[in-house]
N, C-alpha and C positions, 0 to 999 in steps of 0.2 A: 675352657674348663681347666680348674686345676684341682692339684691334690689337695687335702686337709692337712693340718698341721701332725695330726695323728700318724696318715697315711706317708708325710714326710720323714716322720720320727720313724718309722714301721720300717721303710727303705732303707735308713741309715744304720739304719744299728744292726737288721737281718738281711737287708738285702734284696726286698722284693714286699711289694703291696698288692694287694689286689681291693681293685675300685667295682663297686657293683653295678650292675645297667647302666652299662653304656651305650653298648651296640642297639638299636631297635630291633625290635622280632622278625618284621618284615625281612631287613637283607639275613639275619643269621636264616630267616626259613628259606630264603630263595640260594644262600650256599649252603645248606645240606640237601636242598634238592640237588641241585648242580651235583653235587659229591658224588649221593645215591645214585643218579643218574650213572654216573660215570662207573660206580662200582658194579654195577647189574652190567654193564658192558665188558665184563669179566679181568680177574686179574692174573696176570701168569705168575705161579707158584715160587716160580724160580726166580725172580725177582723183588718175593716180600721182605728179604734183609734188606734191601737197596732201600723199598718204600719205607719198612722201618725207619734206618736211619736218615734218608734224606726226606722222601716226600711220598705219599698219595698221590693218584690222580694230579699226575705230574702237568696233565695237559692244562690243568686249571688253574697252576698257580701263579700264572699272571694274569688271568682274566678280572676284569671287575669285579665278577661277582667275589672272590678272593679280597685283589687289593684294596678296594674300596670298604670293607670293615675295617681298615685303617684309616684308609687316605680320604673317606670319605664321610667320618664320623667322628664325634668330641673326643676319639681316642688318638688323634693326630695333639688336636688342642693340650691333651694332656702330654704329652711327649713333648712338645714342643716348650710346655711352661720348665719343664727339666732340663732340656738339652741347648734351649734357646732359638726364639722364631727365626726362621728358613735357615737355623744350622744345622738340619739332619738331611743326610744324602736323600735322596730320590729313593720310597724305596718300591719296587716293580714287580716283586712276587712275593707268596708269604710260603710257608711250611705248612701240610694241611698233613696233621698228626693224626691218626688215627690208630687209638689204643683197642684192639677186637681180645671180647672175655676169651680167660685161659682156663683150660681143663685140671692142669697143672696142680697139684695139692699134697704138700704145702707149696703155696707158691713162691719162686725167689725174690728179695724181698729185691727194693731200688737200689742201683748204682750209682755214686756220685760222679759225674764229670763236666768238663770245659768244654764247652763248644771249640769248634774252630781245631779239635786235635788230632790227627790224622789214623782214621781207623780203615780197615781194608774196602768200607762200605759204604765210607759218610761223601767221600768226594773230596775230600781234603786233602791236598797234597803233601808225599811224604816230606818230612824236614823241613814244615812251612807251619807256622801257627796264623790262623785267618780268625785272629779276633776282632771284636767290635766294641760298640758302648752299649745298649740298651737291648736286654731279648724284651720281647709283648706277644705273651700269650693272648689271643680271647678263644673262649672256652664259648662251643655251640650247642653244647649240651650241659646237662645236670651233674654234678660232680659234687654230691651231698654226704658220702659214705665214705671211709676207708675202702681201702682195693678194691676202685671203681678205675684205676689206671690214673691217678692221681699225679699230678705233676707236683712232683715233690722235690723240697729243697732241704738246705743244711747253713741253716743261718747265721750267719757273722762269717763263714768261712771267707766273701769277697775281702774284711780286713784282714785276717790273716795270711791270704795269698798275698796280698798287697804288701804286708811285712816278708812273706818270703821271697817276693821276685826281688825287692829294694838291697836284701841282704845277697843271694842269688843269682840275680837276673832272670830277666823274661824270657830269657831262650833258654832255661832248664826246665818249663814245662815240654820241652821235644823231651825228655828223660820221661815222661809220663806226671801225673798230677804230684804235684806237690805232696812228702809224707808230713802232714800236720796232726791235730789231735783232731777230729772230725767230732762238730757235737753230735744229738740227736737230732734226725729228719723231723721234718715236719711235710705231710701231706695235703697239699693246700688242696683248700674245699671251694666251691663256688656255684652260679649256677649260669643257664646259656646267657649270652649278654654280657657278663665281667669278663673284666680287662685286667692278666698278673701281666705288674711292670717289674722287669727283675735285674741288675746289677750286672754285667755279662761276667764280670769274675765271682760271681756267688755260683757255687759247686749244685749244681739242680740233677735229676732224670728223672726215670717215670716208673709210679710205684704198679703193679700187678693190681690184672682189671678180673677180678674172682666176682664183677658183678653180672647180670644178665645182658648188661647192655655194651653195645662201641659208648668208648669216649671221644665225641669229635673235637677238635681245638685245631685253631690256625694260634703260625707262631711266626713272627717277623724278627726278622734280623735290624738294628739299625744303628748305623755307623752316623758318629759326629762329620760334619765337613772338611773338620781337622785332625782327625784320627788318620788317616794314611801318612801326614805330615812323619808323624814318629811313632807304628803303632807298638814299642816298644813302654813309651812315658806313661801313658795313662794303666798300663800295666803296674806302677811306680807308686802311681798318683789316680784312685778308682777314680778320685769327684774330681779330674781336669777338664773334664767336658760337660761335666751337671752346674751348669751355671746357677741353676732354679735351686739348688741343693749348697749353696756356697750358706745360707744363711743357720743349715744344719751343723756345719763345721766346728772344731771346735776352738 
């Protein structure tokens, strides 16, 4: 499976596309049973910053029923026509995100940030930036409204960090995000079954869920084969490892 020229064009210039049914229903129903499952076996209070920023139902994320909405569906195919066949590490667990409605009103709105930068909660180690090439969201539910907990983004910002680490360097995001002009968010829509493929240097978080319902989403990390090589270059250089993305250049 690959992407459309549209969907190429969509990545390039903002940084992130989303492809529609992919997933089959089957495994997305049998990982929010799993989920559900697990969430009825109760969560301690005192740990919801943690699951925020790292994971839910931590014990599930390398189970099958998790990895295998990657590894085991056209949404490897599609990664792999961008990153290039068997160039993406292995990858063994996903992020199982879960956005639960807020009471909160008005609510606050999304923050922009980079994976990989060291906050008191995420597991990041301090004075290390653990970046990668590619985030893949799939979304297990509906995400058809605004502040439905919306994984939202800030598009083009991947070029512009790009022009700022080359001037810079990659090691002044330890200083905190880059100060650039930030455009206007966009809160991506979708429904269970799509797959967002997103840029890892495109500035993304997660907008306020003022709906009735959780937002479920698994979110995979995925590193080139050749990204530990120098993970400072491809900071320099976003499309060094999007092989499948050289014909969008300019």
């Amino acid at each position: 499976m690959e992407l459309t020229f549209a969907q190429k064009k969509q990545l390039y210039v903002d940084g992130f596309t989303c492809i529609p049914g992919v997933i089959p229903k089957i495994m997305i129903d049998k990982a929010l049973q799993s989920i559900n499952h697990s969430l009825g076996e109760g969560i301690d209070p005192n740990q919801i910053a943690i699951f925020r920023a790292q994971s839910f139902c931590r014990e599930l994320q390398g189970d099958p029923v998790i990895t295998d909405l990657l590894n085991g569906t056209p949404a490897w195919s599609l990664c792999e026509s961008l990153l290039g066949r068997d160039q993406i590490r292995p990858v063994t667990h996903g992020q199982i995100a879960l956005r639960f409605p807020t009471m909160t009103d008005p609510a606050p709105a999304a923050r922009p940030h980079l994976d990989g930068m060291y906050s008191p909660t995420n597991g990041v180690k301090e004075g290390t930036i653990q970046n990668f090439t590619m985030l893949v969201g799939i979304l297990l539910s509906d995400v058809t409204t605004d502040l439905a907990g919306n994984f939202t983004v800030w598009p083009g910002t991947h070029h512009q960090y790009e022009s700022y680490f080359r001037e810079h360097g990659p090691d002044s995001l330890l200083n905190g995000l880059p100060p650039i002009d930030m455009p206007e968010p966009i809160a991506v829509k979708g429904r269970a079954g799509d797959v967002i493929l997103a840029h890892y240097q495109l500035a993304h978080g997660i907008g306020p869920n003022l709906s009735p319902n959780i937002r479920y989403a698994i979110f995979f990390r995925l590193s080139h084969v050749r990204h530990a090589d120098d993970w400072r270059a491809p900071m320099k250089d976003i499309w060094m490892h999007w092989p499948g993305m050289r014909d969008m250049l300019p």
